[in-house]
C-alpha positions in Angstrom: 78.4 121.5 104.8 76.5 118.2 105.0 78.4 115.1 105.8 77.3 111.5 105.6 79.2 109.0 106.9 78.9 105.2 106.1 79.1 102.5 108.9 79.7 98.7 109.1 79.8 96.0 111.6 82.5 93.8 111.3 83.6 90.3 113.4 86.4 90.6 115.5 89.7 90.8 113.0 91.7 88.7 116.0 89.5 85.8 115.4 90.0 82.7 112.7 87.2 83.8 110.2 85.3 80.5 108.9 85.1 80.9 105.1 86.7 79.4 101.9 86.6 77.9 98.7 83.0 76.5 99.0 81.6 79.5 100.6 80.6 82.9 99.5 79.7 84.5 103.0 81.3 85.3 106.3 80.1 83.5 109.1 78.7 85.5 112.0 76.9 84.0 114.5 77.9 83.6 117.6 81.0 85.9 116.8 82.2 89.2 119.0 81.3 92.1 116.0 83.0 95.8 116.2 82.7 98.5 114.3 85.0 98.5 111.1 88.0 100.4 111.7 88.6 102.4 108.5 84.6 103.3 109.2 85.6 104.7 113.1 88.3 106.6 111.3 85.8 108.1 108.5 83.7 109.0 111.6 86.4 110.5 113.7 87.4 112.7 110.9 84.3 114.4 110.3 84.1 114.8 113.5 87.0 117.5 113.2 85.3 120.3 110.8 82.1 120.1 112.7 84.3 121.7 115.9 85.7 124.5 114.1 82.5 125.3 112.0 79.1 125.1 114.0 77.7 125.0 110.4 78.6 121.4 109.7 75.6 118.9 109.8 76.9 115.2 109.8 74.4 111.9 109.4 75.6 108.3 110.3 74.0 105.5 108.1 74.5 102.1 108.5 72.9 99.2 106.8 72.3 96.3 109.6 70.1 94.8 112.4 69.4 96.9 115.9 72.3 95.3 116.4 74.2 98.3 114.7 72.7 100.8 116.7 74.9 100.9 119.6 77.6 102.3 116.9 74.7 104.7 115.6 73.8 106.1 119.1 78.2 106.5 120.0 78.2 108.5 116.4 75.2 110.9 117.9 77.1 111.1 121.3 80.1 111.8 119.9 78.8 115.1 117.6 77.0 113.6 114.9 73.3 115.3 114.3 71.3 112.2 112.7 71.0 108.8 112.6 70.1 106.0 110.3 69.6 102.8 109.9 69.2 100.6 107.0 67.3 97.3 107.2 64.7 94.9 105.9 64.0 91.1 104.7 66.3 89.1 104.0 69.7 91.6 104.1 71.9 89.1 105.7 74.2 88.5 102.7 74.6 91.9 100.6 77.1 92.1 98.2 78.8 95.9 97.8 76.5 97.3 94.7 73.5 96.0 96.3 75.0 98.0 99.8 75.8 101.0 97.3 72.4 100.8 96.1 70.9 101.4 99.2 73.0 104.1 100.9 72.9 106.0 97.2 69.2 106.0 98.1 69.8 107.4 101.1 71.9 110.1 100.4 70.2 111.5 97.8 67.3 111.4 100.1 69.5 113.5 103.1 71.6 115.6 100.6 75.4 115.6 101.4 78.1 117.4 100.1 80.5 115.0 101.0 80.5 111.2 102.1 83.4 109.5 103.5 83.5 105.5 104.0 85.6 103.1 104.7 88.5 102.1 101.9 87.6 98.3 102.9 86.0 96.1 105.7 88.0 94.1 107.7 85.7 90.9 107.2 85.1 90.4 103.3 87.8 93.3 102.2 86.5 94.2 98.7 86.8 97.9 98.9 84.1 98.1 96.3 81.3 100.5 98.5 83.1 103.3 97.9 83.9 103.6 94.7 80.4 101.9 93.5 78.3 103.9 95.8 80.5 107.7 94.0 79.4 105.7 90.1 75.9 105.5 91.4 76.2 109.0 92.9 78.1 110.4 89.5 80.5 111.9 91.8 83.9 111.8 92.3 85.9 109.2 94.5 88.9 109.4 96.2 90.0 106.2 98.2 93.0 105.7 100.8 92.2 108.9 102.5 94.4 110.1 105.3 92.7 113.3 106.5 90.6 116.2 104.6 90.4 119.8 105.0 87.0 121.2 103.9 86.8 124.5 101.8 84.4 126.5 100.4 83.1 124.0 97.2 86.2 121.3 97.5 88.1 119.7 99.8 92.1 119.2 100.0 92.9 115.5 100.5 95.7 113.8 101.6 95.9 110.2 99.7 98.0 107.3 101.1 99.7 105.8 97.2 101.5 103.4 99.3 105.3 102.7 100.5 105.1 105.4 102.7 104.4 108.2 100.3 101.2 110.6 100.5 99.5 112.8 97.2 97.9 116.2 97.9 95.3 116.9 95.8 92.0 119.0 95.5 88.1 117.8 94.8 85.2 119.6 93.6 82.3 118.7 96.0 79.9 116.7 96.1 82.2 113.9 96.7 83.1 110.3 97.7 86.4 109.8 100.1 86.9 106.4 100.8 89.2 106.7 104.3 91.7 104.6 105.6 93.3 105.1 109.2 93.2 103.0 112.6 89.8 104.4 113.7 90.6 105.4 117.4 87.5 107.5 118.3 87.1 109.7 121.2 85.3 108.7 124.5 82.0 110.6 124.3 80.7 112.6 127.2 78.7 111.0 130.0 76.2 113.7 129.5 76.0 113.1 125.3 76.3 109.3 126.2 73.3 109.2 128.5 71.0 111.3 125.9 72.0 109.4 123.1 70.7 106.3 124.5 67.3 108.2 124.2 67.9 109.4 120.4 66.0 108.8 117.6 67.4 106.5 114.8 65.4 106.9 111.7 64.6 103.1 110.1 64.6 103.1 106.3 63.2 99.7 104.3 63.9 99.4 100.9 60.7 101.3 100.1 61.0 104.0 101.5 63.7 104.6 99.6 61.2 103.3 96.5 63.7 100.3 95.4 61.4 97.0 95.0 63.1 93.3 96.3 63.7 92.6 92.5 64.9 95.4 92.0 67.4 95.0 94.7 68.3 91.5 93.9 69.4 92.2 90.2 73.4 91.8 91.1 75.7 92.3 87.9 78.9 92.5 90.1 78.1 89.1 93.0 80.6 87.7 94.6 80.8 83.7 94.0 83.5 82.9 97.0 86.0 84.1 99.1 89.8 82.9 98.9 92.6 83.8 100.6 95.1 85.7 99.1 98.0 84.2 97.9 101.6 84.7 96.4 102.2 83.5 93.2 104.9 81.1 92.9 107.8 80.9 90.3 110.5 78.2 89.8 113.4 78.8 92.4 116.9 79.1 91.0 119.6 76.5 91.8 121.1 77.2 94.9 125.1 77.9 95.2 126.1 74.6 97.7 129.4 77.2 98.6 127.0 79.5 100.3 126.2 79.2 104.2 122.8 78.2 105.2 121.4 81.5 106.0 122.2 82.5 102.4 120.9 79.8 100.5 117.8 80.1 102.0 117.4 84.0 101.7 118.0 83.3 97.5 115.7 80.7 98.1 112.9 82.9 99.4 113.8 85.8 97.0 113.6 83.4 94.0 110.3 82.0 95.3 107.7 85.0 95.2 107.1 87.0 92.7 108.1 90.7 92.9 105.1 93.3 92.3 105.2 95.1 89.5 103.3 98.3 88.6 101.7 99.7 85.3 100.8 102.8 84.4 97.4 103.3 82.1 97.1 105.8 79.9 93.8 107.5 78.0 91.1 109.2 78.9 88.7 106.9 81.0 86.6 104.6 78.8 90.1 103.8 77.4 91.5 103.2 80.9 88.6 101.4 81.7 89.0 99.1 78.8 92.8 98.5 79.4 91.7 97.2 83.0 89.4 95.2 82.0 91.7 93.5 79.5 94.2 93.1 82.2 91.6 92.0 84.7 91.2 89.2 82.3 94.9 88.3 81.3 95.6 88.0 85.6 92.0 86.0 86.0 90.9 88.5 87.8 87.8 88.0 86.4 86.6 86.0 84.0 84.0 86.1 80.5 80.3 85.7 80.8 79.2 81.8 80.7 82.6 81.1 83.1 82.8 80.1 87.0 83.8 83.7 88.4 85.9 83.8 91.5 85.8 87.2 94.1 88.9 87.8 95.4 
C-alpha cells in the first residue's frame, strides 16, 4: 500500500493571530510556526500499518519554503520512505483549491492508495484541502478521522460525528481521509534523526507538475477575509425579578444564544448538493455572483 501524507506549517495556536475584517491572510512573520496538529496526527497514523506490514511505502508532501523541511526530514526519521516539497514564486498566500491543485498533481505523479490530511489547520481553519484535493482526485473522502485499519482494497474508519459519538464504516481505496486527533508523534531515533538530516527532499515547481502560473491563479473558490466566528444573538426573554441572581442570569444566557440545530438532506448527490447550496445562501454562507463574499 502506498500512503501520502499531506503536511502544513502553522503559527503557534497560543499566540494572538493578527487578522480581521480588512484582511484576507494570516500574518506570519516574525511568528514561532509548528507543524499543524491534525497533520502530526495524519502522520503518526500511517506510521502504524507501515510497522506491521514491511510492504507499506509512505511519502510526506508539503507545500512551503525550506522552512518546512525540518518537519519533512522528522517524517523520513520517523519511518516515512520519501519526501517532498512543494514550492515556487509567489506561494505565500494559497487558498485551499489552489493547495489541492498542487498536491493532486503530486499524487497522481507518486501513485497512492490512500492519502490522509488534516481535517483543518489551526491558522486559517477552512477544512477545505481535503475534501477539494478527494473532488480533484474523483475519490472518495472521509473527514474527522480517528484511526484506520488498512485491508486488502479498503480501509475501516472510525469517524468522529461529534458529541462524543464515533461511525464505523468501510472505503473502497483509493481514498481521501481527512484526520483529526492531537498529533503527538513519536521521538525518532538518534540514528534515523542523524541520517535524515542527510536525506534527500525532492523539490517540485509548478511545472514539473505541468500546471502554468495562470493556470494556477484561476481561483473559483478565494477567500475574501477572515472573521471570527461568532454566536448569533436572539432577543432575551424578560427575566422573573422573584428569581435569585444566579438564576436570572443563567435564563439570561440560555435566552441569549442560539441553540444549534441540525438538518438532515436527502437525495442522491447533485440533489444534496443543491439543497446546500440553497441553504448556504438562506444562512449567508455565501453569497450570488456580482456580491461582496465573505470566508468564514
Amino acid at each position: 500500500m502506498k500512503i501520502i501524507v499531506c503536511l502544513k506549517e502553522v503559527i503557534d495556536p497560543t499566540l494572538n493571530l493578527d487578522f480581521g475584517l480588512r484582511h484576507g491572510v494570516v500574518f506570519r512573520e516574525g511568528l514561532p510556526l509548528m507543524l499543524n496538529p491534525n497533520d502530526a496526527a495524519a502522520l503518526a497514523m500511517a506510521l502504524d500499518p507501515k510497522e506491521a506490514d514491511g510492504t507499506v511505502e509512505i511519502t510526506a508532501i508539503s507545500i512551503g519554503g525550506e522552512g518546512v523541511e525540518s518537519y519533512l526530514r522528522n517524517a523520513l526519521a520517523l519511518g516515512a520512505d520519501k519526501a517532498v516539497r512543494i514550492w515556487g514564486d509567489d506561494f505565500e498566500n494559497l487558498s485551499p483549491y489552489q493547495k489541492a491543485k498542487l498536491l493532486s498533481k503530486a499524487i497522481s505523479l507518486y501513485g497512492a492508495d490512500l492519502v490522509l490530511t488534516g481535517v483543518k489547520s489551526l491558522d486559517t481553519g477552512s477544512g477545505q484541502v481535503g475534501p477539494l484535493l478527494a473532488g480533484r482526485l474523483g475519490w472518495p473522502c472521509v473527514t474527522d478521522v480517528m484511526a484506520i485499519e488498512a485491508e486488502e482494497n479498503s480501509v475501516t474508519l472510525l469517524k468522529d460525528i461529534g458529541r462524543g459519538e464515533r461511525e464505523k464504516l468501510s472505503c473502497p481505496l483509493p481514498a481521501v481521509a481527512a484526520v483529526k486527533g492531537e498529533g503527538k508523534l513519536p521521538y525518532a531515533p538518534l540514528d534515523k534523526y542523524i541520517e535524515s538530516k542527510s536525506s534527500e527532499i525532492t523539490l517540485l515547481s509548478p511545472t514539473d507538475l505541468s500546471i502554468t502560473p495562470d493556470e494556477l491563479k484561476k481561483d473559483p473558490a478565494g477567500v475574501t477575509r477572515l472573521t471570527y466566528p461568532r454566536p448569533s444573538p436572539v432577543k432575551a426573554p424578560p427575566l422573573d425579578s422573584s428569581l435569585p441572581a444566579f438564576y436570572r442570569i443563567l435564563q439570561l444566557l440560555e435566552g441569549g444564544i442560539t441553540k444549534r440545530k441540525g438538518q438532515m438532506l436527502e437525495g442522491n448527490s447533485d440533489e444534496v448538493a443543491e439543497k446546500l447550496y440553497q441553504l448556504f445562501l438562506e444562512e449567508g454562507v455565501v453569497k450570488r455572483a456580482g456580491q461582496n463574499q465573505a470566508g468564514r
